[in-house]
ROMIDREN-458050 format. One record per atom (N, C-alpha, C): x, y, z. Coordinates in steps of 0.1 Angstrom, whole numbers, plus 5000, padded with zeros to 4 digits. Layout:
XYZ ...
//
This chain:
869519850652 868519950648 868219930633 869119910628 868919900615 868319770606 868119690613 867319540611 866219590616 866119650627 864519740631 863919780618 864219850616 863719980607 863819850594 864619760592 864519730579 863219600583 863119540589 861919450595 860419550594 860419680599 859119780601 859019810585 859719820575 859619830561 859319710556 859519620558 859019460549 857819430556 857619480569 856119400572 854919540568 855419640566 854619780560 854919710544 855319730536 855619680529 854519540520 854819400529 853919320526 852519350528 852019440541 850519470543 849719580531 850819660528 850619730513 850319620499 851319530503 851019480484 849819390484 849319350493 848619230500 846819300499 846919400500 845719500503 844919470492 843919390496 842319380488 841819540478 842019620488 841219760479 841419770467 840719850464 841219860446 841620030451 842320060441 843020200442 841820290439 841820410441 841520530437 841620550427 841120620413 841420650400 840620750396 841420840386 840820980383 839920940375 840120860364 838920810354 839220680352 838620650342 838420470337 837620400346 838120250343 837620150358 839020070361 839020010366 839919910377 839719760373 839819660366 839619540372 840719440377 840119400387 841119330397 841619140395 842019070393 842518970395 843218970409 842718900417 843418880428 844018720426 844918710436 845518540431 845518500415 846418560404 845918550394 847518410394 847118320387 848018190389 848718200374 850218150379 850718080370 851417980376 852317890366 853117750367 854617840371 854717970370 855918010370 856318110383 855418160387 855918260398 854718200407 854718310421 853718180426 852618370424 851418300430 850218420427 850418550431 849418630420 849818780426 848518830421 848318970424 847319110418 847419130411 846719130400 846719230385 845919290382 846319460381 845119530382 845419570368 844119590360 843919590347 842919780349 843619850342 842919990337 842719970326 840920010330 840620040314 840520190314 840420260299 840020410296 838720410297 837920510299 836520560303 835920530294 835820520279 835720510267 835820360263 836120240272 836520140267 835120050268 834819970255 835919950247 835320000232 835120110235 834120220221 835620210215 836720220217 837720280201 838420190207 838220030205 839119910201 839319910196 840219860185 841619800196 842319880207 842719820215 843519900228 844919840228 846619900224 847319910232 847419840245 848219790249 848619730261 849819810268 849919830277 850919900285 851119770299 852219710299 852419610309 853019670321 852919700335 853619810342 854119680356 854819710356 855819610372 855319690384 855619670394 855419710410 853719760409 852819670401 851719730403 850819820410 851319800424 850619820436 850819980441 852220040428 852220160432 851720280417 850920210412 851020300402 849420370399 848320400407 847020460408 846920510421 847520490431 846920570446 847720510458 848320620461 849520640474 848420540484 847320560486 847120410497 847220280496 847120280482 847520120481 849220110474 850020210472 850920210468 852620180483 853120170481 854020160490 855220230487 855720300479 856520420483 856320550474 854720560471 854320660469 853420660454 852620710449 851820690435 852320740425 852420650411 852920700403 852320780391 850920770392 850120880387 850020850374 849720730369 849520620353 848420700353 846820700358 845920730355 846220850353 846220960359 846321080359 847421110346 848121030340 849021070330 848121010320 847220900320 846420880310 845020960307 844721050314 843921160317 844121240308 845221290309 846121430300 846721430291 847321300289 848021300274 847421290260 847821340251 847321330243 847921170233 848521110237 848921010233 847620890229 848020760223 846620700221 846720660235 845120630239 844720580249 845120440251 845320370261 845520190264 845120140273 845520000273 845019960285 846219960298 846119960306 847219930314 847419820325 847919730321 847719630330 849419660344 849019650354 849619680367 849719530373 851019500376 851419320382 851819360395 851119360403 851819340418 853119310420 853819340424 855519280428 855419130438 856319050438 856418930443 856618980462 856319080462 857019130481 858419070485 858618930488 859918930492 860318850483 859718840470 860918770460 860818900450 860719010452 861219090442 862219120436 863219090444 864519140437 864719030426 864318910432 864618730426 863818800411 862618840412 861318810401 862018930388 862719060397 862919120382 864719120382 865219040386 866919000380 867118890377 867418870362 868018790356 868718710361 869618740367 871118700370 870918700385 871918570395 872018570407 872818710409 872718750426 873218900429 873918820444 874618980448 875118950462 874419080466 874119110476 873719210483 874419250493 874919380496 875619390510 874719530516 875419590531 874819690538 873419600545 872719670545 871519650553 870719530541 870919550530 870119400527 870519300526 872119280531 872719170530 872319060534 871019070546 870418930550 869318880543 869418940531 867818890520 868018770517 866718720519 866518550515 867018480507 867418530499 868218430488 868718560478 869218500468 870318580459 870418540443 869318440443 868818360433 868118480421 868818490408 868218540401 866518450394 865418530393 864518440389 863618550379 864218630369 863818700357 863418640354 863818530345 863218450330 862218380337 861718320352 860418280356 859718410353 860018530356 859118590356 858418660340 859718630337 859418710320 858618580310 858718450315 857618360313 856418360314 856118390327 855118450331 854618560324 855118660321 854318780315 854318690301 855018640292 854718640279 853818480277 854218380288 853418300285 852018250289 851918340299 850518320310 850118420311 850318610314 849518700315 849018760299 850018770292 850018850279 848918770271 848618590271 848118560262 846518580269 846318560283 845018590292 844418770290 845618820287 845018970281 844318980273 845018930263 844918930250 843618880245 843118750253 841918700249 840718750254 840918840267 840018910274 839519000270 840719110267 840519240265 841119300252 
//
C-alpha cells in the first residue's frame, strides 16, 4: 500500500512540475523559460516575477527561490502555494525580482544535498543517494545568475 500511495505522489507530483501553465498572480507579470539549459543539471522552468512597476525603479533586487513550481498558485504548485506574490503585494519592503527554479522532480533530493544520503522508511527505494548540490549551486551561480543579470 505504501509504494501505492508513494508511486500516486511521484506521478501527481511529476505532472505538477512539468505543467506548461504559467501560474496565477495577484500583480506583476510572469516570464517563463521553459527548458532553460545548462552543462550542469539537466533542463528545467524558470519562472521570473517581475513587479507591476518594472522596470520604472531599476535596479531590481533579485530574490532566487527553489521548488519553483510552488510559489504563485496552488495549481501549478504541488504541495500547496506559497504566496511570494501576494507577500510582494503587501510588504513594504523594496520591491524585486523573483526568480522561481522548478525542482529537478526525481532528482530533487540529489539537486539540493551536498553530501551523498541514505534514506530509509517509505523512500528507501529512491533512485540513487548521490549528493549533487554543488551541480546545482553551479548552476545557479554559473549559468542562471549571470543570464539574469544580463537580462533583467
Amino acid at each position: 500500500m505504501r509504494i501505492y500511495v508513494f508511486a500516486l505522489i511521484v506521478v501527481f507530483f511529476q505532472t505538477v512540475a512539468f505543467s506548461q501553465e504559467l501560474p496565477q498572480i495577484s500583480s506583476g507579470s510572469i516570464e517563463r523559460m521553459v527548458a532553460f539549459k545548462s552543462s550542469f543539471i539537466g533542463e528545467r522552468t524558470v519562472d521570473i516575477w517581475l513587479p507591476a512597476n518594472y522596470p520604472a525603479q531599476a535596479p531590481y533586487a533579485v530574490l532566487y527561490m527553489h521548488d519553483g513550481q510552488n510559489l504563485f498558485d496552488d495549481a501549478t504548485s504541488y504541495a500547496g502555494e506559497w504566496g511570494v506574490d501576494e507577500f510582494m503585494d503587501s510588504t513594504t519592503l523594496q520591491k524585486c525580482i523573483v526568480v522561481g527554479i522548478d525542482n529537478g522532480t526525481d532528482k530533487r533530493l540529489n539537486e539540493y544535498s551536498p553530501y551523498n544520503f541514505n534514506l530509509t522508511g517509505i523512500a528507501a527505494g529512491y533512485k540513487t543517494n548521490k549528493g549533487e548540490g554543488g551541480l546545482y549551486a553551479d548552476f545557479l551561480v554559473k549559468t542562471l545568475k549571470p543570464w539574469i543579470d544580463k537580462k533583467y
